[in-house]
C-alpha positions in Angstrom: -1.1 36.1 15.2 -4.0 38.1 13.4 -2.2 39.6 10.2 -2.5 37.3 6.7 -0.2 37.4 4.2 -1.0 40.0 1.3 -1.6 37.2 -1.0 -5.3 37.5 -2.8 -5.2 33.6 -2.8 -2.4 30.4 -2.3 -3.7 27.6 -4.8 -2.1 23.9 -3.7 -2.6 20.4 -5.4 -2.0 17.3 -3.3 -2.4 13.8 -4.6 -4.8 10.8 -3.7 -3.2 7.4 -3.5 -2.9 3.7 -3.4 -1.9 1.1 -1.1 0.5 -1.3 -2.8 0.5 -3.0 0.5 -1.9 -2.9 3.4 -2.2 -5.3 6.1 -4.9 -4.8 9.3 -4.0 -6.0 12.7 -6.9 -6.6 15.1 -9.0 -3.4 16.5 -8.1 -2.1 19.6 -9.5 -0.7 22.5 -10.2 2.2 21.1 -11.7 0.9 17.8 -8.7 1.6 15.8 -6.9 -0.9 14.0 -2.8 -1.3 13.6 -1.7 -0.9 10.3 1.6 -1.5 8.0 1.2 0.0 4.5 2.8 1.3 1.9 1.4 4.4 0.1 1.8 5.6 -3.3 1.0 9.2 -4.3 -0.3 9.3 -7.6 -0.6 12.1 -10.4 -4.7 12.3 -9.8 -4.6 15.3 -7.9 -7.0 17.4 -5.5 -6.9 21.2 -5.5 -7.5 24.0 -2.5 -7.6 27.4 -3.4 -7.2 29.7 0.1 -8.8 33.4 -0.2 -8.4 35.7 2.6 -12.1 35.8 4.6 -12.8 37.5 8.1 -15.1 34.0 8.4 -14.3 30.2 7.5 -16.2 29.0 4.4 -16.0 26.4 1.8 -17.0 25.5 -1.9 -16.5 22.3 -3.6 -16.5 21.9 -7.4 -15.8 19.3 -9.8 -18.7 16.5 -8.0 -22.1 15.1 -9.8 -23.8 15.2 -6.3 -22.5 18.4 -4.2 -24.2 16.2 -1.0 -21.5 14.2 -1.2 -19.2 16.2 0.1 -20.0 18.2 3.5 -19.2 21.7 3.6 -19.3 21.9 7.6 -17.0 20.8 10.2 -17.2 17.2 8.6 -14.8 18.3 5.6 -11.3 17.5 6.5 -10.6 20.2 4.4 -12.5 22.7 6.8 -11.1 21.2 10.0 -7.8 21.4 8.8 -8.1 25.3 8.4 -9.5 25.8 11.9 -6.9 23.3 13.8 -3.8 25.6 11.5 -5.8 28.8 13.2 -6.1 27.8 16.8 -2.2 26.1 16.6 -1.0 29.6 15.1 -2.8 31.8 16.9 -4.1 33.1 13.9 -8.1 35.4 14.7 -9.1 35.7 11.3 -10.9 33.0 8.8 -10.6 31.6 4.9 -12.9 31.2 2.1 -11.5 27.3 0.5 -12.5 26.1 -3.0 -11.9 22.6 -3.5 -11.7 21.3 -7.2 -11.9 17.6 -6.8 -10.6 15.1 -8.7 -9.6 12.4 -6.9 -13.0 10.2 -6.1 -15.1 11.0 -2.9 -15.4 7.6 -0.8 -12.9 5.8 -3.7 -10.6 4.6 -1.1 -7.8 7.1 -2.5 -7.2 9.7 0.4 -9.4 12.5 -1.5 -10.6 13.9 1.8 -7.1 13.1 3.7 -5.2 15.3 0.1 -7.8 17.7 0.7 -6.9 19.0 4.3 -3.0 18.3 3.5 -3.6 20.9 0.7 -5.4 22.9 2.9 -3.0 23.5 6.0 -0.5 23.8 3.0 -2.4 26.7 1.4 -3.5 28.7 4.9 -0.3 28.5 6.4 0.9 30.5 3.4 -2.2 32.6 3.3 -1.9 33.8 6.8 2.2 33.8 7.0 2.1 31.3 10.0 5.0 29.8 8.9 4.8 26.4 10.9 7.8 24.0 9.8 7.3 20.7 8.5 7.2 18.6 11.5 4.6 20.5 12.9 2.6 20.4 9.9 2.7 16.6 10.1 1.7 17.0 13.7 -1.4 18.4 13.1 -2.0 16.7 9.6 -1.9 13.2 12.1 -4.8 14.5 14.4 -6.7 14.8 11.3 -6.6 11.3 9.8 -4.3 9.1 8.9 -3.9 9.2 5.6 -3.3 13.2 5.8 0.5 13.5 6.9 1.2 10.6 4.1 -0.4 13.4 1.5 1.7 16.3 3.0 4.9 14.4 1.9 3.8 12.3 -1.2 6.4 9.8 -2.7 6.3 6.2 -1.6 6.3 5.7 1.9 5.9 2.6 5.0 3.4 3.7 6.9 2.7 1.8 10.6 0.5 1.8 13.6 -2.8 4.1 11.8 -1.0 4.6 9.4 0.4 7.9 10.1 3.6 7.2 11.5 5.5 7.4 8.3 9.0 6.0 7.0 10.0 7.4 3.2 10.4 3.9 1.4 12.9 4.0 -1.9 11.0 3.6 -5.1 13.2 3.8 -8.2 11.6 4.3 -12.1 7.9 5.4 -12.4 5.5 2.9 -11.6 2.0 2.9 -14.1 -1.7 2.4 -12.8 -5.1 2.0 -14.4 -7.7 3.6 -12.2 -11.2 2.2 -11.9 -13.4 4.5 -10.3 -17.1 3.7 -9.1 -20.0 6.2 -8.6 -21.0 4.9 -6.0 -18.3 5.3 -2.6 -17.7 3.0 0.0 -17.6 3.7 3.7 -14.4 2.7 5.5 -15.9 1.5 8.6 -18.5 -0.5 6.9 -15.6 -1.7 5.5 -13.3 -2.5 8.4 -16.4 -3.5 10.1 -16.9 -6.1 7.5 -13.5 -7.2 7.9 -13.9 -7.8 11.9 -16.6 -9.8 11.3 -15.2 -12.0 8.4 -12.5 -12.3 10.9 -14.8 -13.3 13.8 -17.0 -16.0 11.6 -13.4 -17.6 10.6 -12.3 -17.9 14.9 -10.0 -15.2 14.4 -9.0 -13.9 17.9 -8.4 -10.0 18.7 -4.6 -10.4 18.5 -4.7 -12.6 15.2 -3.2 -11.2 12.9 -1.2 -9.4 15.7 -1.2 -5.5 17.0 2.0 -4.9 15.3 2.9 -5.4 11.9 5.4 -5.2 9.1 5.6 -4.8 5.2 7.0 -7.7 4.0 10.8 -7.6 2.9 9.5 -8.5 -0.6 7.5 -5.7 -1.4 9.9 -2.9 -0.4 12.5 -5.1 -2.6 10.1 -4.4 -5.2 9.6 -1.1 -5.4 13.7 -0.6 -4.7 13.8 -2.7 -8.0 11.9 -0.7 -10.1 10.2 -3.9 -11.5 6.5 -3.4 -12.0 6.5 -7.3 -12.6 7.7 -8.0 -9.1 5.7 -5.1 -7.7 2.8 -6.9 -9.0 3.3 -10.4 -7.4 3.4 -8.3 -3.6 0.4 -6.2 -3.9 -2.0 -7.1 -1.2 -4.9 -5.4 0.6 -6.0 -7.1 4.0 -9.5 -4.9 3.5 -10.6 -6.4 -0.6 -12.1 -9.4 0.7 -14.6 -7.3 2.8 -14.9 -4.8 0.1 -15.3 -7.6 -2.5 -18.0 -8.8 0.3 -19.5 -5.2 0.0 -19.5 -5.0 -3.9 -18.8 -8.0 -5.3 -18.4 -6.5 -9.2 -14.8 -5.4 -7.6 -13.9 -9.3 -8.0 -14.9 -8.7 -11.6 -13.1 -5.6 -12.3 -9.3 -6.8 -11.3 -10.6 -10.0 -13.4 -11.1 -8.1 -16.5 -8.6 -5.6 -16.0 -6.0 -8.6 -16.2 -7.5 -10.2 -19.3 -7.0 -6.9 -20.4 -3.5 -6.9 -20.3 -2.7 -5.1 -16.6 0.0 -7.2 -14.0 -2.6 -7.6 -11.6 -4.8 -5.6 -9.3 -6.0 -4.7 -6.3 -8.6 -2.5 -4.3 -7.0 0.6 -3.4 -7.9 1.1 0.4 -11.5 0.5 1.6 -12.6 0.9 -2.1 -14.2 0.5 -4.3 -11.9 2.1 -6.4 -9.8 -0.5 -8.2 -5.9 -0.1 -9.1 -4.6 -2.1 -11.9 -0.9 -2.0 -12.2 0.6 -2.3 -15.9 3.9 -3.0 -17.4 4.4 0.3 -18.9 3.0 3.7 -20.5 1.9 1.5 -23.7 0.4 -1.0 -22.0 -1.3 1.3 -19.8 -3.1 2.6 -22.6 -4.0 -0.5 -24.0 -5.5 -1.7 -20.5 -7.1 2.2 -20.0 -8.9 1.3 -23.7 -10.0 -2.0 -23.4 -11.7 -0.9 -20.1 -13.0 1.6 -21.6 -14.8 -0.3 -25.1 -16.3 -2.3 -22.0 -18.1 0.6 -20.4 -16.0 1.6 -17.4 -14.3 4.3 -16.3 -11.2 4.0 -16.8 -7.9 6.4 -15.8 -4.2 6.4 -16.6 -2.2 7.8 -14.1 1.7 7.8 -12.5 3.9 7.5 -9.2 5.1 8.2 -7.1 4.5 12.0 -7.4 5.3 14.6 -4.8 2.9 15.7 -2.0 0.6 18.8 -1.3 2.6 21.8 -3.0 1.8 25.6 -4.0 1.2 26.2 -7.3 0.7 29.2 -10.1 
């Protein structure tokens, strides 16, 4: 294929994320671990803007530190562009503008939302016209947090992660971000968590290869009940991001004297999720943080996944 659409651009927002539930198996061969998790898009959104280009390019806005964020073959974002090309076909290129809100290294999915929005927006830019399952198929050799922020929702996800399983979440569930300015890397992160695992006389198949959510947690989110939501949250990675940043520990502390359910660190961190009874209480949580000089944000989910909009 080598003729775009006539469109002058295709602007998409897809949403970063939390882990209500995430348990680790033990690392395989191949250095990746087995997962079973539970994702929840949240309204904190990123945005890709696709312009037609003879050449692939990339701008990034919306960050203090533009180093942050590559603008090579390292994005996702960038990546994603070229795998839609060479799966379509397609011998022409894209000039992307990402507006970033979701924080870079937070342990939300920025990056992962990023290239979902991004083989959203080309694949309308250039007419390709790929369905849905192949969309996830190439959103899975891209990371596995990627296909999760094609679909959005609540969803189990299993073995990286990227096998996903739509998981029924009644009412609207309200979170208290945290974020941190300074990221953390996931596989110092998992790495920490091997060798916690290793000092304790953990073997490679304990916990096991294969895992499940726990029949309480889905129960939970069927329920609607932020109160029994908050008694299942778990992350298998906060005690090696806790390790990493200790002040994690104290954030969820305060956050709870503050009012929220509970709280957790939302994938490798360090961004922290506190999960609060309702809109009011929300507030009340988001000021309190606030008075005591953090960052605070009051967001929603589930929300859909990576859609075209304006």
């Amino acid at each position: 294929m080598s003729q775009a659409s006539s469109s002058a651009s295709v602007h998409v927002r897809a949403p970063g994320k939390i882990n209500v539930y995430l348990g680790v198996g033990g690392r395989h061969d191949d250095g990746y671990h087995a997962l079973a998790t539970v994702f929840q898009a949240v309204s904190l959104y990123e945005d890709v803007i696709a312009r037609p280009a003879a050449d692939f390019s990339l701008v990034v806005r919306g960050v203090d530190d533009p180093s942050t964020v590559p603008l090579d073959d390292r994005n996702l974002a960038m990546r994603a562009a070229k795998l839609l090309a060479a799966a379509a076909d397609f011998d022409g290129g894209v000039a992307l503008e990402i507006r970033k809100s979701v924080p870079v290294a937070g342990g939300m999915g920025g990056g992962s939302a990023d290239a979902a929005a991004a083989l959203v927006a080309c694949d309308a830019l250039w007419g390709t016209g790929l369905s849905t399952a192949r969309l996830h198929e190439l959103a899975a050799r891209l990371g596995a947090d990627v296909p999760f922020a094609l679909h959005g929702g609540t969803a189990v996800g299993t073995g990286r992660g990227d096998r996903l399983n739509p998981a029924l979440a009644r009412g609207r569930f309200e979170w208290v971000l945290v974020t941190s300015d300074e990221g953390l890397s996931t596989p110092a992160v998992y790495g920490r968590l091997d060798a916690l695992r290793e000092e304790d006389g953990a073997l490679a198949d304990d916990p096991p290869l294969s895992l499940d959510v726990p029949i309480p947690v889905l129960q939970a989110l069927r329920s609607g009940d932020a109160g029994d939501l908050a008694s299942s949250l778990h992350n298998d990675l906060q005690t090696a991001a806790v390790h990493e940043r200790p002040d994690l520990e104290r954030t969820i502390e305060h956050g709870i004297r503050a009012g929220a359910l509970h709280g957790i660190v939302s994938g490798s961190g360090p961004t922290v999720a506190l999960l609060c009874a309702g809109p009011e209480n929300a507030q009340d949580v988001q000021s309190a943080l606030r008075e005591a000089g953090l960052d605070p944000l009051h967001v929603h989910g589930p929300v859909p996944g990576a859609r075209i909009v304006g």
